[in-house]
C-alpha positions as CSV (number, residue, x, y, z in Angstrom):
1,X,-7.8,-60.9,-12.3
2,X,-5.2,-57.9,-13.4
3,X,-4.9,-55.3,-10.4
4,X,-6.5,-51.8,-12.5
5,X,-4.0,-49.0,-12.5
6,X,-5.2,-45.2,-12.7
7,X,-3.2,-42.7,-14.3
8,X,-3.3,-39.2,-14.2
9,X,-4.8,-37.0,-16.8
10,X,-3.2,-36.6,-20.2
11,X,-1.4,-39.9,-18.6
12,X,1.6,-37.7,-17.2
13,X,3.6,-39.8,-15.9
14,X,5.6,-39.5,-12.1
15,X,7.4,-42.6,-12.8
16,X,11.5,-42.4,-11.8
17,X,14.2,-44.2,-12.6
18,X,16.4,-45.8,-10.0
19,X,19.5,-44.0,-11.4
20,X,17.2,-40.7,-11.1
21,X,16.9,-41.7,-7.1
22,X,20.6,-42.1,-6.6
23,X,21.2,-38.9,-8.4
24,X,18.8,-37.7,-5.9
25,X,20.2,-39.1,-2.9
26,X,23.8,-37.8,-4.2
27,X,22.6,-34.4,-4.2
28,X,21.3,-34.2,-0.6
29,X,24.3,-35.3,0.6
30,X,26.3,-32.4,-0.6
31,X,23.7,-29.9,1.0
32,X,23.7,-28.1,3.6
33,X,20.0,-27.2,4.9
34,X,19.0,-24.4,7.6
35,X,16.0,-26.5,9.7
36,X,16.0,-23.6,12.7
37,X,13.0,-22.1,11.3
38,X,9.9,-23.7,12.7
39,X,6.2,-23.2,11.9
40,X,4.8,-21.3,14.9
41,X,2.3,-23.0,17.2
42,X,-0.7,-21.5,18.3
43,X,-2.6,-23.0,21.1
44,X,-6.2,-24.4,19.9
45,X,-8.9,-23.1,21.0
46,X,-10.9,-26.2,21.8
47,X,-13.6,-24.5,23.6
48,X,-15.0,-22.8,20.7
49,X,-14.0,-26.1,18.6
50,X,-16.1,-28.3,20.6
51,X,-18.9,-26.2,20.6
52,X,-19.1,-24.6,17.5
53,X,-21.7,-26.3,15.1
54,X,-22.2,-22.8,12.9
55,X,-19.1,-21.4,11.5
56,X,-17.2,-22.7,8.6
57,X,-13.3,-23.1,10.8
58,X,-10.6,-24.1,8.8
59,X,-7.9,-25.4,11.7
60,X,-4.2,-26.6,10.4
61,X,-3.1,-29.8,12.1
62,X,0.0,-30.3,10.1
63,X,1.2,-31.4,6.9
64,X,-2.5,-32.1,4.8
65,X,-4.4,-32.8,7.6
66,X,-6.7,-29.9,8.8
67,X,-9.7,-30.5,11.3
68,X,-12.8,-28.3,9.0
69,X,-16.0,-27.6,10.5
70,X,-18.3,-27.3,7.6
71,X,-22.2,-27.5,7.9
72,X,-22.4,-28.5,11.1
73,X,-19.9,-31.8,10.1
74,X,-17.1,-31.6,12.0
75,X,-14.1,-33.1,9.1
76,X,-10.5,-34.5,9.4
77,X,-8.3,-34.5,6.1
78,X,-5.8,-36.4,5.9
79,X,-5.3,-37.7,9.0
80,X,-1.4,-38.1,10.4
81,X,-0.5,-37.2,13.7
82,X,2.5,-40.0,13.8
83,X,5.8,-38.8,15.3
84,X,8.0,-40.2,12.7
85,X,7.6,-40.8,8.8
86,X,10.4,-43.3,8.2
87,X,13.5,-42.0,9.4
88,X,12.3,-38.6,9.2
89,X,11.2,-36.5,12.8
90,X,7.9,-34.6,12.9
91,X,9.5,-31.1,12.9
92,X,6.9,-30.1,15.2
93,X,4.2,-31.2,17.1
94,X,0.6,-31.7,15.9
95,X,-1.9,-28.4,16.1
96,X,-4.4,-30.3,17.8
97,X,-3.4,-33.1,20.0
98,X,-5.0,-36.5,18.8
99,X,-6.7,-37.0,21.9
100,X,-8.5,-33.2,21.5
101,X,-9.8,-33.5,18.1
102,X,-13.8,-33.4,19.0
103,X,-16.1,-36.1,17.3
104,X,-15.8,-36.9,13.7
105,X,-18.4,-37.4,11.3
106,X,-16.0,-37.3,8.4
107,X,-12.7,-38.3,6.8
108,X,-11.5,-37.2,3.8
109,X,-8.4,-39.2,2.2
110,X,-6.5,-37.9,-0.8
111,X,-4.5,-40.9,-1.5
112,X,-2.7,-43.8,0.0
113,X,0.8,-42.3,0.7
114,X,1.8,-43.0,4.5
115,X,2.0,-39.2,4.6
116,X,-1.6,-38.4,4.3
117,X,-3.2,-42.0,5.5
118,X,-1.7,-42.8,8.8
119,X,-3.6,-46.1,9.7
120,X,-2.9,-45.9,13.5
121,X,-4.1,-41.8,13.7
122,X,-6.9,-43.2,12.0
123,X,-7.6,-45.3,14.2
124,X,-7.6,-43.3,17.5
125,X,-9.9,-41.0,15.3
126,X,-12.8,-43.1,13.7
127,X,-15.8,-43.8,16.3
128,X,-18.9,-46.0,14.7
129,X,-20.8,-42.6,13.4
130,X,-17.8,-41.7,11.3
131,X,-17.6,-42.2,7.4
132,X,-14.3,-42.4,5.4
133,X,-14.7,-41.2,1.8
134,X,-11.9,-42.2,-0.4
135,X,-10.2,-42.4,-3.9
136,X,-11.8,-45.7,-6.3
137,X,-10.2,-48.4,-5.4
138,X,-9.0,-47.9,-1.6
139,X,-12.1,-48.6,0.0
140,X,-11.4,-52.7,0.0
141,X,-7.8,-51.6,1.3
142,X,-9.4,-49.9,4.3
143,X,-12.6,-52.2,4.4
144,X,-9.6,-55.5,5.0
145,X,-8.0,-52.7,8.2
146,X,-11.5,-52.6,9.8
147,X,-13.3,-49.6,8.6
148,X,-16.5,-50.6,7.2
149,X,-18.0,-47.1,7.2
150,X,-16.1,-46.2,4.2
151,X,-17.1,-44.8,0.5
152,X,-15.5,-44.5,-2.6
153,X,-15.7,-41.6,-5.1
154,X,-14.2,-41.7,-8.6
155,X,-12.7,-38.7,-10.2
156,X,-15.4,-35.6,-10.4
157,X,-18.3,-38.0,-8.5
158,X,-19.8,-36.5,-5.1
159,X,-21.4,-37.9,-2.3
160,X,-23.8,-35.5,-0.3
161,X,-24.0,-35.8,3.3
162,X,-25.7,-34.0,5.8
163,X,-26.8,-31.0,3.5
164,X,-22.7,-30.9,2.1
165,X,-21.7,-32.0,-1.5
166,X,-18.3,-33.6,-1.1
167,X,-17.0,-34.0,-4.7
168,X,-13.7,-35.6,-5.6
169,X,-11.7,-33.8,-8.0
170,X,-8.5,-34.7,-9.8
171,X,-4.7,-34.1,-8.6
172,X,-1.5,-35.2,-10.8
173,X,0.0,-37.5,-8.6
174,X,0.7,-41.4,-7.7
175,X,0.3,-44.0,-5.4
176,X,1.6,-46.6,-3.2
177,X,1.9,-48.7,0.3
178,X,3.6,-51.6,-0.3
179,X,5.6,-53.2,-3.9
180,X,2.7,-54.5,-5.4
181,X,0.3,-51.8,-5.1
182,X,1.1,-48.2,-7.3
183,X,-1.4,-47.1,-8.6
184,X,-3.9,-49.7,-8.0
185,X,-5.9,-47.1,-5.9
186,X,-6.6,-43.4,-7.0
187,X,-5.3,-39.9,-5.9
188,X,-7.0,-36.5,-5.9
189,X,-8.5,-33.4,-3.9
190,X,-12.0,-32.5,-2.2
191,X,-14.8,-29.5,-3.6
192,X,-16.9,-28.9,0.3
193,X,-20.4,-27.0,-0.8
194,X,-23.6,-26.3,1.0
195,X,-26.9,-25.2,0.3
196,X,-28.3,-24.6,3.7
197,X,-26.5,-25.1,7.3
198,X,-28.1,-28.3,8.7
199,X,-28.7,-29.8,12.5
200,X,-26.1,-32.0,14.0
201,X,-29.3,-34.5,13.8
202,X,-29.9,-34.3,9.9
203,X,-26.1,-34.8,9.6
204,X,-26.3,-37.9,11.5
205,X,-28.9,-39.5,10.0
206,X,-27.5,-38.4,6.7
207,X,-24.2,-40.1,7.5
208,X,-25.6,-43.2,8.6
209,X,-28.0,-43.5,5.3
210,X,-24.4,-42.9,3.2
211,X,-22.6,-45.3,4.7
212,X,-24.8,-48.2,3.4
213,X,-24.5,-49.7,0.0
214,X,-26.0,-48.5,-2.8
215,X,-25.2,-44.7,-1.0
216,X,-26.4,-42.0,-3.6
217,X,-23.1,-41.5,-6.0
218,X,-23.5,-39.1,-9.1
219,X,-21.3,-37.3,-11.6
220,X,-20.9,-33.9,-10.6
221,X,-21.1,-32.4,-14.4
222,X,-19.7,-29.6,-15.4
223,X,-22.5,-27.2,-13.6
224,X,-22.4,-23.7,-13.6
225,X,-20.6,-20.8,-12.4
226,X,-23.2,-18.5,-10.0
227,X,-21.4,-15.5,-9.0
228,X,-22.0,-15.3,-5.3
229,X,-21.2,-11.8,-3.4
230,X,-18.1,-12.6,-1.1
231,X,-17.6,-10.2,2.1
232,X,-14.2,-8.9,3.2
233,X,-11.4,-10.4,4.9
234,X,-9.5,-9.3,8.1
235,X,-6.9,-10.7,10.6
236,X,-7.3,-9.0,14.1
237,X,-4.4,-8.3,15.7
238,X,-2.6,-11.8,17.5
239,X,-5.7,-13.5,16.9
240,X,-6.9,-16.2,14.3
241,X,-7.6,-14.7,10.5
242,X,-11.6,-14.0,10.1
243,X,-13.4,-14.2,6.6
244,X,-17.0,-12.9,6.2
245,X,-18.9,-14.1,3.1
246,X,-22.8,-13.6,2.6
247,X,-23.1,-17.2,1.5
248,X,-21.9,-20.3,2.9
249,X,-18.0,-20.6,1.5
250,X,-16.8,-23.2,-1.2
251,X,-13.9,-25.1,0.4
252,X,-11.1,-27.0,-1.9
253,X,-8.6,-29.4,-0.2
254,X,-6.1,-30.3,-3.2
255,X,-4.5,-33.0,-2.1
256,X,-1.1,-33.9,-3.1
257,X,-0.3,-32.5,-6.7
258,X,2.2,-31.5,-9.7
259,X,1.0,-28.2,-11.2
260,X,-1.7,-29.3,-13.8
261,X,-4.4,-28.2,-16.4
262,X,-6.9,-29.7,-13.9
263,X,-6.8,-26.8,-11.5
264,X,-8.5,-24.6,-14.4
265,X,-11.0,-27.3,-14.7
266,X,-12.0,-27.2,-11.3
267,X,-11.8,-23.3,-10.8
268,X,-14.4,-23.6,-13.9
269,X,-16.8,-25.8,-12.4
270,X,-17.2,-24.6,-8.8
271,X,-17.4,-20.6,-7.2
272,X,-14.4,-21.6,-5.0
273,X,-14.2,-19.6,-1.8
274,X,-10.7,-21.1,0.0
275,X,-8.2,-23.5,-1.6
276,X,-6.0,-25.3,0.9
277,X,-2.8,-25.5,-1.5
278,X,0.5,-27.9,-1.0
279,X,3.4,-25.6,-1.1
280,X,6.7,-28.3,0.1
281,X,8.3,-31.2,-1.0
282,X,9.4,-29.7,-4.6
283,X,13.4,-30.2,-4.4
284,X,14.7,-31.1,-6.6
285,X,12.5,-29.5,-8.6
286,X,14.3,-32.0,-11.9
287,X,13.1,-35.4,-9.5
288,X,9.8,-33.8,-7.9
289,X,7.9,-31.5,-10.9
290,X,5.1,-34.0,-12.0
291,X,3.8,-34.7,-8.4
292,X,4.8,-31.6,-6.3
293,X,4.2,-27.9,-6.8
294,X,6.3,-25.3,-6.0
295,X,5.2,-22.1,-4.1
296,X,5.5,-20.7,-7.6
297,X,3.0,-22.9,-9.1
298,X,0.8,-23.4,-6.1
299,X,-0.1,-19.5,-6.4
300,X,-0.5,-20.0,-10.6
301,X,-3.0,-23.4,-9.6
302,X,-4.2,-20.6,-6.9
303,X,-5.0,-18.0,-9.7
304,X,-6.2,-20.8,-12.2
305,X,-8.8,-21.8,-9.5
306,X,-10.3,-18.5,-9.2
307,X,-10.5,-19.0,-5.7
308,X,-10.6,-15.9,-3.3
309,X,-8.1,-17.5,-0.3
310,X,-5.2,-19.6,-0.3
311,X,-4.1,-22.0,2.9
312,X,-0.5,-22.8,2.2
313,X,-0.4,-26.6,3.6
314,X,2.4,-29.5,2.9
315,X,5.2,-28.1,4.2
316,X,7.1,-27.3,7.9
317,X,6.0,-30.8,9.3
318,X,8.2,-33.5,7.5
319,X,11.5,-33.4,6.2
320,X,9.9,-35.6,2.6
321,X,12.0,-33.8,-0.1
322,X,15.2,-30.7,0.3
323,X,13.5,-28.1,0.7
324,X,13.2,-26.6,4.1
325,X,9.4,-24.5,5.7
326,X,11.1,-21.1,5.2
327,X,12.6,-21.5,1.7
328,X,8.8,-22.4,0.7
329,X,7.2,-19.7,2.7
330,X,9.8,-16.9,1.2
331,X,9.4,-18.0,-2.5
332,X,5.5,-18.1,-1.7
333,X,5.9,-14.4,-0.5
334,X,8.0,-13.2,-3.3
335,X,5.8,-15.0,-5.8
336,X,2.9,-13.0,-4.5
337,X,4.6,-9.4,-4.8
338,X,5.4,-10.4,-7.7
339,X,1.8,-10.9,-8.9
340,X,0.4,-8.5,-7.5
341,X,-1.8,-10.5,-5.0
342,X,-2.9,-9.1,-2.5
343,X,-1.3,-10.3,1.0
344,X,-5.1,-10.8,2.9
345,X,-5.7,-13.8,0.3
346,X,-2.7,-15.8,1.5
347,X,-3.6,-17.0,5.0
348,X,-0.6,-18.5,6.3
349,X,-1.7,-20.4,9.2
350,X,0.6,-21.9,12.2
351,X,-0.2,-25.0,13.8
352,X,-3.2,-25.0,15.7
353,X,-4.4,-21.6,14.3
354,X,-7.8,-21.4,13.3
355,X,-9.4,-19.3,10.1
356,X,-13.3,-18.5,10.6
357,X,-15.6,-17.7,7.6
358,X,-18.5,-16.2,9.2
359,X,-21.4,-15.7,6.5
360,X,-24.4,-14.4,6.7
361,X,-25.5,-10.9,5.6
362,X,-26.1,-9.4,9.4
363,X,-22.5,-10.6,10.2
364,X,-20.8,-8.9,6.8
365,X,-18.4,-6.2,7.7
């Protein structure tokens, strides 16, 4: 039976050419890249981590993978805490060590890139009450490794668990693990809503009834935009940024993705609160366009979302592609002057830094 291949929408392709890679690799040679700069880390505060159950925290591991308290779930995305990716050194060490991250009820994979699916953090991080929700066609892939708490979600489909609707949204991107496999699973980002904050003991019941077959998977439609009054931000001095909305924040994990129509799409069909948005692994911009943004066009898919916060993430952790953390970060910053956005709706987060979205209308300021 012939392996199904997805493709991205408008079928842009990603495809290279092997004279494209050793152009590639010719370039590098001849450059000369300034790595000194290193994404600051902040210790975690695992205290409040392990206890809180109430506020929406946003925590940056590294690379795409943030630890998300949402609803009373406590989520991983991406998971890869591994020192090396080939030859390539973790420029610096994880936000949260492995061994700290507190109980998971969910995973959340993007695609099957060793970058963003790291079988052995995985490992060390599933227990039997948590669920992995991946791209159609991975979950036989991950079912074969041992995870049998797993679900699949096809592009715009959701899964609700625990009072949160997890939809999986497109990305422009590609695939692969091994020389027989591109494309044969799928690749895109995450919507996180909620209606109501639920108990730890409603979300684990609720995790437990998705995880069996037949698990409650719908098309998420095109739905409707309901304005929702969002509170103010602030960052108190040395301490982690805060954000106070009246209602319950809309959270959008892209994934890994070339600038696309689809972030209009999505900005269209959900009140997005906080997009976490890839800004690295774009040079050369001629080999990496179709399935890396730049800083420049993370902040246009930023603007196209509607969103009211941007996490810069994918970048200052592996050496993937030529460009180096502070090249990225600088052409983010100069991007956003430029625009006219203002500098509270870029949270730049270090390693191990926490944002907190308090909402409720006795905690507005």
């Amino acid at each position: 039976m012939p392996k199904i291949r997805y493709n991205n929408l408008d079928n842009v392709s990603t495809d290279k050419t092997l004279k494209e890679f050793r152009q590639w690799r010719e370039e590098r040679r001849r450059k000369s890249k300034d790595y000194t700069f290193k994404v600051p880390h902040h210790p975690p505060d695992l205290d409040f981590l392990h206890a809180n159950r109430e506020e929406t925290t946003v925590t940056w591991v590294g690379h795409s993978t943030f630890f998300i308290q949402y609803n009373g779930l406590n989520i991983v995305t991406d998971p890869v805490w591994a020192e090396k990716m080939g030859f390539q050194r973790r420029l610096g060490p994880p936000g949260i060590p492995i061994r700290d991250i507190p109980p998971l009820d969910v995973v959340l994979i993007s695609h099957s890139h060793y970058d963003h699916l790291h079988l052995a953090s995985l490992r060390k991080l599933v227990s039997a009450k948590t669920l992995l929700i991946v791209p159609d066609g991975l979950k036989r892939k991950m079912v074969r490794k041992g995870f049998h708490r797993c679900h699949e979600l096809k592009w715009w489909e959701h899964l609700s668990v625990g009072g949160v609707k997890i939809t999986f949204v497109p990305a422009q991107h590609w695939t692969r693990r091994t020389l027989f496999d591109t494309n044969t699973s799928h690749w895109g980002g995450y919507v996180l809503e909620s209606a109501a904050t639920v108990s730890p003991a409603a979300a684990e019941s609720a995790i437990a009834k998705a995880s069996n077959e037949g698990s409650p998977r719908t098309s998420a439609g095109s739905g409707s935009r309901e304005h929702r009054n969002k509170g103010g931000i602030r960052k108190p001095e040395g301490g982690a940024a805060h954000h106070f909305s009246v209602s319950p924040p809309t959270v959008y994990f892209v994934g890994d993705t070339g600038y696309f129509p689809g972030f209009r799409t999505i900005g269209e069909r959900f009140d997005i609160d906080i997009t976490l948005m890839p800004i690295g692994a774009y040079e050369p911009e001629w080999f990496m366009t179709s399935q890396h943004v730049t800083p420049e066009e993370a902040l246009q898919g930023f603007v196209e979302t509607g969103s009211e916060l941007m996490v810069p993430m994918h970048y200052g952790t592996f050496r993937l592609a030529d460009d180096t953390p502070r090249e990225a970060l600088d052409r983010l910053e100069a991007e956003r002057q430029r625009l006219g956005i203002a500098a509270e709706r870029i949270q730049v987060l270090g390693h191990g830094e926490t944002l907190r979205i308090r909402h409720g209308e006795d905690e507005q300021t």
